[in-house]
C-alpha positions in Angstrom: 0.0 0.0 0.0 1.5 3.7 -1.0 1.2 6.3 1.8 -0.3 9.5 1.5 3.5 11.5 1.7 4.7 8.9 -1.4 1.9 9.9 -3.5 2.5 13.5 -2.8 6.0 13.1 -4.3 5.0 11.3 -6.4 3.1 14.4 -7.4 5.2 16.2 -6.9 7.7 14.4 -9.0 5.3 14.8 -12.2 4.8 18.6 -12.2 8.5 19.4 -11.7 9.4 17.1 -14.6 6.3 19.3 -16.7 7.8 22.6 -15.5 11.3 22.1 -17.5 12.6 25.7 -16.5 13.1 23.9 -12.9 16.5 21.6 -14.3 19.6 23.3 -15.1 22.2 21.0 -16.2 25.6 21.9 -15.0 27.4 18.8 -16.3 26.7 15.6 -17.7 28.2 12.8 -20.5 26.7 11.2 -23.3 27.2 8.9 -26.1 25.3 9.5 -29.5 25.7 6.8 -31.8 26.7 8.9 -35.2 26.7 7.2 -39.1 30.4 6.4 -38.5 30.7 6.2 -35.1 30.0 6.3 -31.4 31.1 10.0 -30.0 31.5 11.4 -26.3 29.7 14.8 -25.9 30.4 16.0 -22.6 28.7 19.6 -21.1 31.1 21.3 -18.5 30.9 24.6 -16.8 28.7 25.9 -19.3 30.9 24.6 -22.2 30.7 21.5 -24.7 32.8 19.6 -25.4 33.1 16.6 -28.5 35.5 13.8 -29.5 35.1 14.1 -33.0 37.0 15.8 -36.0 34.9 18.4 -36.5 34.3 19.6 -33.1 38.2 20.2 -33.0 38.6 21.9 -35.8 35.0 23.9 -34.9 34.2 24.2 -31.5 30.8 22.6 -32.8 29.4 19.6 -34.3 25.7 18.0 -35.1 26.7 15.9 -31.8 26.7 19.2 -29.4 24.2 20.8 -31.6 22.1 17.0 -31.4 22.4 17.3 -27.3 21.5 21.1 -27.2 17.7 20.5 -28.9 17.5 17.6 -26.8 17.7 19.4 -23.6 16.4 22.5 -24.7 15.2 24.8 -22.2 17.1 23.3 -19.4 20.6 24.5 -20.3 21.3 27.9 -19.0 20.4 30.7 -21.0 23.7 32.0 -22.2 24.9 28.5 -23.5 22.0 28.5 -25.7 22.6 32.2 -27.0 26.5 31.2 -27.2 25.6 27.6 -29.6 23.5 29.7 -31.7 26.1 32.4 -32.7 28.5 30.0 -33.4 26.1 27.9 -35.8 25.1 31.5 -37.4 29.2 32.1 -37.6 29.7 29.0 -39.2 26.6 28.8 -41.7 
């Protein structure tokens, strides 16, 4: 039998996770499976990072870029401002 204080966090639980303004990611790691191969995207005091070629060479890739529609409105918002002007720099 659930108690009434589970179910209320359990409530709770569902409108924090439909209020997406509440998470912030500060760090993580990923692996995106790519056409060629597997690559480590990694998101670090606000910066990204990418094992592959083009990130290198770009300071951007279709991994980072893949990672920063995923999460959306949960990065912070001057990452997002900072992704964008490098994809408009690059274009």
């Amino acid at each position: 039998m659930i108690d009434s204080s589970l179910i209320n966090k359990i409530q709770k639980a569902r409108r924090y996770a439909e209020e997406l303004d509440r998470v912030t990611f500060t760090s993580f790691r990923v692996e995106i499976q790519g056409d060629n191969d597997v690559h480590t995207v990694e998101y670090r005091s606000g910066q990204w990072l990418c094992d592959c070629d083009f990130f290198r060479k770009r300071g951007i890739c279709s991994h980072t870029m893949t990672m920063e529609r995923v999460l959306g409105p949960m990065l912070p918002i001057p990452q997002r401002e900072q992704v964008l002007e490098s994809a408009m720099a690059v274009g």
